[in-house]
MDTraj code that builds the backbone (N, CA, C; nanometers):
import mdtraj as md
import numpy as np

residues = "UNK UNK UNK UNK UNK UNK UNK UNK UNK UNK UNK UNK UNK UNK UNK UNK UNK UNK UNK UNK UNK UNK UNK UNK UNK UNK UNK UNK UNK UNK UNK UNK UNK UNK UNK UNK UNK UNK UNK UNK UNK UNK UNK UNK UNK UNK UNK UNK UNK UNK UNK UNK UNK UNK UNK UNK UNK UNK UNK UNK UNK UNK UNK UNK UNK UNK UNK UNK UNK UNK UNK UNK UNK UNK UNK".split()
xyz = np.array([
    [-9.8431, -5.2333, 1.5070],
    [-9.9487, -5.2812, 1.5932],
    [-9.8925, -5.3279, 1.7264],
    [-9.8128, -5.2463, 1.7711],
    [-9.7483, -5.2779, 1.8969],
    [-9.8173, -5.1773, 2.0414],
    [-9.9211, -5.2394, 2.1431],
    [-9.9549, -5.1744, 2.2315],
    [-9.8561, -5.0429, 2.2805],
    [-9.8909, -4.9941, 2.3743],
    [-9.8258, -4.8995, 2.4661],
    [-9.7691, -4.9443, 2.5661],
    [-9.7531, -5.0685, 2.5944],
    [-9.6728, -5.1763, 2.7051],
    [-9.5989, -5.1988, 2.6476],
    [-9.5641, -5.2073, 2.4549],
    [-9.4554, -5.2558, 2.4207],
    [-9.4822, -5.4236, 2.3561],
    [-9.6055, -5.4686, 2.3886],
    [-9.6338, -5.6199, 2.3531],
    [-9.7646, -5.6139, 2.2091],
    [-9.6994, -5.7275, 2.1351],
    [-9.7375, -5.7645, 2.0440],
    [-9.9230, -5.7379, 2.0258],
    [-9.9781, -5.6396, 1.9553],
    [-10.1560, -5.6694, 1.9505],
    [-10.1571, -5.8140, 1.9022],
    [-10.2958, -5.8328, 2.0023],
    [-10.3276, -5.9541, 1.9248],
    [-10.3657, -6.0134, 1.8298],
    [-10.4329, -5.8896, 1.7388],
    [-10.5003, -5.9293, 1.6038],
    [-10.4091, -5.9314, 1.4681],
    [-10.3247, -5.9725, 1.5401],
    [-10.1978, -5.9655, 1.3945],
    [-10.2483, -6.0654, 1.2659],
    [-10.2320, -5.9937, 1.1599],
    [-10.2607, -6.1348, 1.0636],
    [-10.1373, -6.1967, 1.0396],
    [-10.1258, -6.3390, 0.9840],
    [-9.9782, -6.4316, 0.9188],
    [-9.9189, -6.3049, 0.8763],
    [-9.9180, -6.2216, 0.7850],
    [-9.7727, -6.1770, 0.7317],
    [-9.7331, -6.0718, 0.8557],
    [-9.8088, -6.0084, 0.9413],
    [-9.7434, -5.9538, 1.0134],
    [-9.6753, -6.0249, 1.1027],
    [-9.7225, -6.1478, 1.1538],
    [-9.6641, -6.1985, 1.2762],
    [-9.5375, -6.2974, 1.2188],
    [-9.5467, -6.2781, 1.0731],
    [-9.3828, -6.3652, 1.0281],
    [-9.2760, -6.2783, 1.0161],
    [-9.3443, -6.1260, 1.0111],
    [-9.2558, -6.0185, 0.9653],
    [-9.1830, -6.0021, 1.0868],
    [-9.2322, -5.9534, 1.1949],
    [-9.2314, -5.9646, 1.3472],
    [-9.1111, -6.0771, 1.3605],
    [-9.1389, -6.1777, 1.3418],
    [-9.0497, -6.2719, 1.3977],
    [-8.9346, -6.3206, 1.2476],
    [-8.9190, -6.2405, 1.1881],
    [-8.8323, -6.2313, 1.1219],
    [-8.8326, -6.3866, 1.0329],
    [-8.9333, -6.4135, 1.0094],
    [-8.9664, -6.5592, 0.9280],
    [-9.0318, -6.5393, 0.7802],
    [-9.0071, -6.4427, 0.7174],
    [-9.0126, -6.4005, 0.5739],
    [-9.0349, -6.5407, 0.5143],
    [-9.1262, -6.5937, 0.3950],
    [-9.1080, -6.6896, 0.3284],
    [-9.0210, -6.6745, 0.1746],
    [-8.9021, -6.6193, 0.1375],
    [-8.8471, -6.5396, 0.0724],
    [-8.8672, -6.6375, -0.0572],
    [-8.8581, -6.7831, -0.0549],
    [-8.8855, -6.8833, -0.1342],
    [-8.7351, -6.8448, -0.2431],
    [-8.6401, -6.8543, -0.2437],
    [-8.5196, -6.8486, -0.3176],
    [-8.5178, -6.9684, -0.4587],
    [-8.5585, -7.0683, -0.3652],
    [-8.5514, -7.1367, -0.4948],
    [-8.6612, -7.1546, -0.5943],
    [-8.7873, -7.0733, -0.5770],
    [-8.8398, -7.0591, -0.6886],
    [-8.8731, -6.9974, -0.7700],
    [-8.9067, -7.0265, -0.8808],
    [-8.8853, -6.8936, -1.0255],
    [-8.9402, -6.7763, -0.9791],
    [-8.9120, -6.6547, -1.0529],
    [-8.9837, -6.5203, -1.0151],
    [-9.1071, -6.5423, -1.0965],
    [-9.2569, -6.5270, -0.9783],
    [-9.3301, -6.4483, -1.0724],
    [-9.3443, -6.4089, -1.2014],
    [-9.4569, -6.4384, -1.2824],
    [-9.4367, -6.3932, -1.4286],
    [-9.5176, -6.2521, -1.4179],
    [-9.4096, -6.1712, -1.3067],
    [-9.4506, -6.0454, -1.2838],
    [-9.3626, -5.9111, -1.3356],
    [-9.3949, -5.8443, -1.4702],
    [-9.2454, -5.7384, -1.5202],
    [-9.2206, -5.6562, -1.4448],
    [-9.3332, -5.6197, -1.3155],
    [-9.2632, -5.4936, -1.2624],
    [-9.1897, -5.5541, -1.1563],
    [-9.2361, -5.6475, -1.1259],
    [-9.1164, -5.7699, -1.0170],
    [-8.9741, -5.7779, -1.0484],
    [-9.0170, -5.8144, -1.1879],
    [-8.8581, -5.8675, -1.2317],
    [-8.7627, -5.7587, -1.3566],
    [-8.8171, -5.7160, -1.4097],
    [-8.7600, -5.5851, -1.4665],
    [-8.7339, -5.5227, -1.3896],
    [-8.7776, -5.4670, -1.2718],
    [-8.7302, -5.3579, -1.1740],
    [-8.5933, -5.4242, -1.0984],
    [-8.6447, -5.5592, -1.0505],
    [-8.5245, -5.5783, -0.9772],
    [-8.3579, -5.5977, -1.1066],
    [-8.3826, -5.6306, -1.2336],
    [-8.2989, -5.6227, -1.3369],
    [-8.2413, -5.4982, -1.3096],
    [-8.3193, -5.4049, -1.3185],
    [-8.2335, -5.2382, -1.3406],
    [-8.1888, -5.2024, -1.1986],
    [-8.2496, -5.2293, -1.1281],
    [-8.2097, -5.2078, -0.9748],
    [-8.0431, -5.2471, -0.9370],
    [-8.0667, -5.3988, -0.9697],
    [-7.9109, -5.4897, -0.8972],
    [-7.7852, -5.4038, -0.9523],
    [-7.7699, -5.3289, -1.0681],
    [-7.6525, -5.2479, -1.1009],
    [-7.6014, -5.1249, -1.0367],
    [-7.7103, -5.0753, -0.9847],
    [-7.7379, -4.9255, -0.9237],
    [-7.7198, -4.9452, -0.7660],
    [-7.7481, -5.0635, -0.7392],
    [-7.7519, -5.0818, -0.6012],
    [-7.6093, -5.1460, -0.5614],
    [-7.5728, -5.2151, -0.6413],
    [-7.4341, -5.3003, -0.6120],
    [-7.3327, -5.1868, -0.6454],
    [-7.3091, -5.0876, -0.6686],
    [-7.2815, -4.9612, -0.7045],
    [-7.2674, -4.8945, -0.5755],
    [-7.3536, -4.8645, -0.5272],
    [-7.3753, -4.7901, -0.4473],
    [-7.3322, -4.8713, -0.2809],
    [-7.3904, -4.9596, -0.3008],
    [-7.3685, -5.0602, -0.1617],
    [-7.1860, -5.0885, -0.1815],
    [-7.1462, -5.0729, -0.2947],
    [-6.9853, -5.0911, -0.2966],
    [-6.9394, -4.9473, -0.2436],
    [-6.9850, -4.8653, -0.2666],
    [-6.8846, -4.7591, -0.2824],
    [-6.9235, -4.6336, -0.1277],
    [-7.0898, -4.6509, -0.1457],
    [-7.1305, -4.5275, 0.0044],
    [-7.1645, -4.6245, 0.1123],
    [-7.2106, -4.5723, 0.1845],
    [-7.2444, -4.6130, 0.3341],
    [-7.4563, -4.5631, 0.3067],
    [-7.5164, -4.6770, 0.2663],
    [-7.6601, -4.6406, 0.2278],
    [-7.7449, -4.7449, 0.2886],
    [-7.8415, -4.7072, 0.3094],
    [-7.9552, -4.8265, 0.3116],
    [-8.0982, -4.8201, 0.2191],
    [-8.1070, -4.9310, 0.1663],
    [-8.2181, -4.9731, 0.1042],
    [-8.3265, -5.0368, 0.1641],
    [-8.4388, -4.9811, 0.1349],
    [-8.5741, -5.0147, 0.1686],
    [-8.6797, -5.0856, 0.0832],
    [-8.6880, -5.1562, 0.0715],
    [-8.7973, -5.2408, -0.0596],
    [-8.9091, -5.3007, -0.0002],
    [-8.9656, -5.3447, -0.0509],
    [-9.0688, -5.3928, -0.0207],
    [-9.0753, -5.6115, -0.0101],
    [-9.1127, -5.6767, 0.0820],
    [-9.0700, -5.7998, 0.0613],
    [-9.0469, -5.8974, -0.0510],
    [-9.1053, -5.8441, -0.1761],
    [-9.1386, -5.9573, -0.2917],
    [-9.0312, -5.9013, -0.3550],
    [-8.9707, -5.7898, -0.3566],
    [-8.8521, -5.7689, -0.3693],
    [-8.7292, -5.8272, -0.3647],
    [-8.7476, -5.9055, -0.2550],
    [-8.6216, -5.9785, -0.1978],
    [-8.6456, -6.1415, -0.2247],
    [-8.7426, -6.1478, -0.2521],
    [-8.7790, -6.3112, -0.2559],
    [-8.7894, -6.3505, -0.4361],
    [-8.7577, -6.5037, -0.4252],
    [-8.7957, -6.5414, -0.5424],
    [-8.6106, -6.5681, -0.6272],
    [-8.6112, -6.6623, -0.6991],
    [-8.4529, -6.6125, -0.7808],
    [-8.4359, -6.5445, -0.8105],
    [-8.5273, -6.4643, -0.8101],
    [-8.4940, -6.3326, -0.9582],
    [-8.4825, -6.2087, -0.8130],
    [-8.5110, -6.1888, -0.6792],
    [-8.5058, -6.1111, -0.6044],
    [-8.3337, -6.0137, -0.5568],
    [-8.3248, -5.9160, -0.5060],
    [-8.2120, -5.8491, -0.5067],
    [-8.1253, -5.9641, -0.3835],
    [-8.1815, -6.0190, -0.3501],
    [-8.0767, -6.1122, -0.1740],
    [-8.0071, -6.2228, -0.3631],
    [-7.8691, -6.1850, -0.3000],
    [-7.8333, -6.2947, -0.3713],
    [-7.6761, -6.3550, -0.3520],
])
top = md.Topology()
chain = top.add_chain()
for i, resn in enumerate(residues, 1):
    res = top.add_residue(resn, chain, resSeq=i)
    for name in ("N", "CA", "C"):
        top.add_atom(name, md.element.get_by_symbol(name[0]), res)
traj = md.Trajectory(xyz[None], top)
């Protein structure tokens, strides 16, 4: 939602305009969600990825709830 001048639209809602300014509420210190595809995924994920982030030159793309929470891949 970025005009053709390059400046911010104005009708941004909160999560866009935290995303924007790089103010994620990632919440680290609190429990994950009693969500399985939240937290099972990120379980099978962290092996495959720490794997890979050791050994190639890759980037990962997830989605934010991904990264947030204790149970999230930032760790």
């Amino acid at each position: 939602k970025i005009s053709k001048n390059g400046k911010h639209h104005p009708n941004l809602c909160d999560s866009e305009r935290l995303y924007i300014n790089f103010d994620l509420p990632y919440n680290f210190e609190k429990p994950c969600p009693d969500d399985p595809l939240l937290k099972v995924r990120n379980e099978k994920w962290m092996p495959k990825l720490t794997n890979h982030l050791s050994s190639e030159n890759c980037f990962v793309a997830v989605g934010q709830l991904h990264l947030a929470y204790d149970c999230g891949l930032i760790v």
